[in-house]
N, C-alpha and C positions, 0 to 999 in steps of 0.2 A: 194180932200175930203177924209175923214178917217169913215167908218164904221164900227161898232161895231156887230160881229156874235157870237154866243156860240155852240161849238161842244161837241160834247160827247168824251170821253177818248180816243177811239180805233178811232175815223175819225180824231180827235185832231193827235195822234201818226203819223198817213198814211201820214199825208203832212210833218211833222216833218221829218218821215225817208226819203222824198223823193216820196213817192210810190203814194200818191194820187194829181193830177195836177188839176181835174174839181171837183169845189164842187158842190152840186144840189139844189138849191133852189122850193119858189112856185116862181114866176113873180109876185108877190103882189106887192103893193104900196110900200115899202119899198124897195122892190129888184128893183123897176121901177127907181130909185135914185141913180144906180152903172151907172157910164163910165168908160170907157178905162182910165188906167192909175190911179184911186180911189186904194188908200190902204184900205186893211180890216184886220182888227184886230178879229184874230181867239181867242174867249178866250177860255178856258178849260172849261167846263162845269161846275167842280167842283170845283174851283178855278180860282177866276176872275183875279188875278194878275197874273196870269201864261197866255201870249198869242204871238202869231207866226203872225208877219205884214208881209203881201201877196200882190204885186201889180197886178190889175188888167189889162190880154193882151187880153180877149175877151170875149165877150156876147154871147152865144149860145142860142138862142130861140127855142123851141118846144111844139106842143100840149100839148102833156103829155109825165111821165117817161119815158114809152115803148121807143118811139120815139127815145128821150134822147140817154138811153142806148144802142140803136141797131145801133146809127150812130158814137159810142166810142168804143175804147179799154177799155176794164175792167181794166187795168194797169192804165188807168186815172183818175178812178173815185173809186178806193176803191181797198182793196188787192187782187192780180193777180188772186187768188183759190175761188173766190166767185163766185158762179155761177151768171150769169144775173137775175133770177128768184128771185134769195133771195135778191140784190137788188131794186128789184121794188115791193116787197113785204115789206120791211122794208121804201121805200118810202111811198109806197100806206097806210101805215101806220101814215106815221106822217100827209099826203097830201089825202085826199079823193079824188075820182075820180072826184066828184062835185068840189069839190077846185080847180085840175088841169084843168077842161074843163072851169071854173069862169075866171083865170089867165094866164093860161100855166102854162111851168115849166121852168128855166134858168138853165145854166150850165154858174154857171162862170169859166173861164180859167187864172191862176194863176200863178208867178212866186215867190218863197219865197225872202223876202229881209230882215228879220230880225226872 
């Protein structure tokens, strides 16, 4: 199955170069729809014809961000110099804490193929 995500410029780039391997989602009914081995079609945020197909090697479940981030390398989830902080700070942003306790949060784990 083939799903369809939209990244912003700079988390767009991180998988592009290499650098970022787990994206982060909520665990909503939509992300409850990924299996092992699902392609996701990462579009650019501002440009939906520009997108990078990723097959999915693993489902990561957790409470919330925190959790997330404290059982990953930062090399996996976004550029090596971000602190953890400002990550779950820019989660906690788009993800209320109400949201994450509603669903969880996924980390899907990713290999590029196109």
């Amino acid at each position: 199955m083939i799903h369809d995500m939209r990244l912003q410029k700079e988390y767009y780039n991180y998988i592009k170069n290499g650098t970022k391997r787990i994206e982060i989602r909520l665990y909503d009914e939509k992300r409850r729809q990924l299996k092992i081995d699902d392609t996701i079609r990462f579009h650019l945020l501002d440009d939906e014809n520009e997108y990078l197909e990723v097959k999915v090697i693993g489902l990561l479940r957790y409470k919330d961000i925190e959790t997330l981030i404290n059982n990953h390398d930062i090399k996996l989830l976004t550029k090596e110099t971000m602190p953890k902080e400002e990550l779950i700070a820019i989660f906690n942003n788009i993800y209320n804490k109400e949201e994450q306790a509603k669903y969880g949060v996924l980390g899907i784990l990713f290999n590029i193929i196109k």
